[in-house]
N, C-alpha and C positions, 0 to 999 in steps of 0.2 A: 229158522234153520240157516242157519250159515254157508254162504255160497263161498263156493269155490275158485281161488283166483285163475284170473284166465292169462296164459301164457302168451308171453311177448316176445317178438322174436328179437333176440339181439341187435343193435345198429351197429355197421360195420365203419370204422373209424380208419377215413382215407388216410394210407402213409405218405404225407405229403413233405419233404424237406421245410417246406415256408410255410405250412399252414402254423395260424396264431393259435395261440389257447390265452384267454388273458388271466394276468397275474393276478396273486392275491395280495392281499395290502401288505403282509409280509415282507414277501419278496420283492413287491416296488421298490419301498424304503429301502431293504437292505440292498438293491440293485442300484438306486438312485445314490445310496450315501459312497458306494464303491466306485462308483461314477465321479461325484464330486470330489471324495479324495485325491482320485488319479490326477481329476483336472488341476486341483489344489496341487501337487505333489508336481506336477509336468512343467506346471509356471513356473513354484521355486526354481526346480534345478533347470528349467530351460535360463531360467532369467540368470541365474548361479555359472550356467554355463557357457554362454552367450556373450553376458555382460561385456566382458574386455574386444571380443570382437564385434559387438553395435557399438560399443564404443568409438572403433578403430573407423567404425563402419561411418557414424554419425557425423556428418557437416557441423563444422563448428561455425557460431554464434558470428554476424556481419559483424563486423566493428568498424569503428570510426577515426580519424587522427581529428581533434577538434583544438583550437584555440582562442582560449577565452580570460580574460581581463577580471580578477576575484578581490574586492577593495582594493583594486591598484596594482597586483601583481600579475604579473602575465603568468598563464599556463597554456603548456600541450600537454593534451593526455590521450592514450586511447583508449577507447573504451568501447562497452559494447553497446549495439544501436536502441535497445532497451533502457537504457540506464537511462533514470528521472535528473535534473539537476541536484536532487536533493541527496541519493547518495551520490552522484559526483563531490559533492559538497564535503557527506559523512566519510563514504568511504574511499573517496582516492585524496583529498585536499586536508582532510582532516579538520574538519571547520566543521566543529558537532555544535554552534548556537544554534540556527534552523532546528529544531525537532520534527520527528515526525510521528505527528500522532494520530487522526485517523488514514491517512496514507491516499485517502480519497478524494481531496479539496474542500472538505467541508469544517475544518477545524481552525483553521490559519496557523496554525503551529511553527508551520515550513515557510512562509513571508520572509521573503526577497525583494529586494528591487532590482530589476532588468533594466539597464538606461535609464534610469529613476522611474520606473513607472511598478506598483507593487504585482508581485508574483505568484501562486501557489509553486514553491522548489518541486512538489510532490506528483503534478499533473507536468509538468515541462521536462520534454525529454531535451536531456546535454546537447545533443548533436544538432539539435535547433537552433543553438546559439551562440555557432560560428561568428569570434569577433565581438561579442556583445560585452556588454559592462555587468559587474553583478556585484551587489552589495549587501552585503551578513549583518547581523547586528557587529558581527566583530570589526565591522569595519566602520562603524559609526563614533567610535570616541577617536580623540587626537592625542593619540600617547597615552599620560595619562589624564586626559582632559575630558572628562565625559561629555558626550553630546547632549545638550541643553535636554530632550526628551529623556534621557537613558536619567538627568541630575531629578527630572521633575517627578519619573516616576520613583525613585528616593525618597525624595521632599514628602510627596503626595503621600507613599506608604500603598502605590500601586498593585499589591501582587501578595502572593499570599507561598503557596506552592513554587511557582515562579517557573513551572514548564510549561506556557505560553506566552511568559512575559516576552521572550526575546520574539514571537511571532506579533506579538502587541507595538513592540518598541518603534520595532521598523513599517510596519504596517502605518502606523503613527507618526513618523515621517513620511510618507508617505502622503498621507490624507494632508499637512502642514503644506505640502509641496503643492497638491492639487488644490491646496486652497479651497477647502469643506469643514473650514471650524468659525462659521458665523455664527454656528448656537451651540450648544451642549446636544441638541435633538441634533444638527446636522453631522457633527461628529460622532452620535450613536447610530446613526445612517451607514456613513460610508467606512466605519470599523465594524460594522454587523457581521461581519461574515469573519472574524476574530470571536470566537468564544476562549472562554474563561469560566472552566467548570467549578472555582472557587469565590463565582461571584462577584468581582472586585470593578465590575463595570464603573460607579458613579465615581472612586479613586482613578479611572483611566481615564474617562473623557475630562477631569481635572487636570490629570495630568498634561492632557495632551493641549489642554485649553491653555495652563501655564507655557509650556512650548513653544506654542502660538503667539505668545504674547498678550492674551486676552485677561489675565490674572496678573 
C-alpha cells in the first residue's frame, strides 16, 4: 500500500543584494566570452586611441655622437645607444660585406677587425668604439688589387654560396696576423668559430695556408 508523501515546509530564500547563486556552465562561458571581448575590444581602441599621446608621452631612445675610423675613413654618426657595430656598418655606412646571420655571435658572418684584432660586428655595441679602427672585408683589397687572402680564396675555389665568405676572409686575416697557421689543425682551431653551412672548410684553411705563405 502506498504511502503517503509527507509534506515539507517550504525554505524561505534570504533576499539578500550579494548573496551568490552559482552559475551554470552556460552562463560562465557566455559571461566569460563577454568578458574577454570587452577586454579584447578596450585594448584595441585604448591602444587606437592613446597611441599618438604615449607617443608624445614616451622618452625617446639615449643616443650617442660617436667617432670612428671605417678602412680609413673617418665618421661621426649619431646614433642610438643600442645599435651593434654591425648595423652601424649596414645601416647608417652602407658597408653591407659584414653579413648578419645568426645575429648572436655564433656564426662569424659579421667578422671585423677592431685595431687589427677580430670581432663579432653583431655582439659590439657602436658607442663602445669611440676612436677605434674598423676594418670590412671592403677594406681589404688595394683599389683593384686584391688582398693576397680575398686572390687565394679564388685560386683555392673557397666558397660555394659565398654569404660567409666575406666573415671567412677577414677572420682569415686575422688568424695570418695572430700568427696561428703552423698547421692546417691550428688554422681549423682559431677559424672554428667561422662556420660555413656549405661545407667548404678543407678549400678555406688552403686558402688561408696559401695567404700565409705556407703553399
Amino acid at each position: 500500500m502506498p504511502t503517503e508523501p509527507v509534506p515539507q515546509e517550504p525554505v524561505a530564500i534570504p533576499d539578500e543584494p550579494h548573496s551568490r547563486i552559482a552559475p551554470t556552465r552556460r552562463t560562465f562561458i557566455a559571461s566569460g566570452t563577454a568578458v574577454g571581448t570587452a577586454v579584447v575590444a578596450g585594448t584595441v581602441l585604448g591602444t587606437d586611441l592613446l597611441s599618438e599621446s604615449d607617443a608624445a608621452a614616451a622618452p625617446s631612445a639615449p643616443t650617442s655622437r660617436l667617432t670612428v675610423t671605417v678602412n680609413g675613413t673617418r665618421h661621426t654618426v649619431t646614433v642610438d645607444n643600442r645599435t651593434s657595430l654591425l648595423d652601424l656598418l649596414r645601416e647608417h655606412l652602407d658597408l653591407t660585406g659584414a653579413k648578419k646571420g645568426c645575429d648572436a655571435g655564433a656564426c662569424g658572418a659579421c667578422t671585423v677587425l677592431v685595431d687589427g684584432h677580430r670581432q663579432n660586428a653583431c655582439l659590439t655595441l657602436a658607442v663602445r668604439l669611440e676612436g677605434a679602427e674598423v676594418t670590412t672585408v671592403e677594406g681589404l683589397a688595394d683599389g683593384d688589387h686584391l688582398h693576397p687572402l680575398q686572390q687565394a680564396f679564388i685560386d683555392e675555389d673557397a666558397f660555394q654560396c659565398g654569404y660567409c665568405t666575406p666573415g671567412q676572409i677577414v677572420s682569415g686575416v686575422g688568424c695570418i696576423k695572430e700568427d696561428h697557421t703552423d698547421s692546417p689543425e691550428e688554422i681549423r682551431e682559431w677559424m672554428s668559430g667561422n662556420l660555413c653551412r656549405c661545407g667548404c672548410y678543407v678549400k678555406i684553411v688552403r686558402a688561408v695556408e696559401q695567404a700565409a705563405g705556407r703553399k
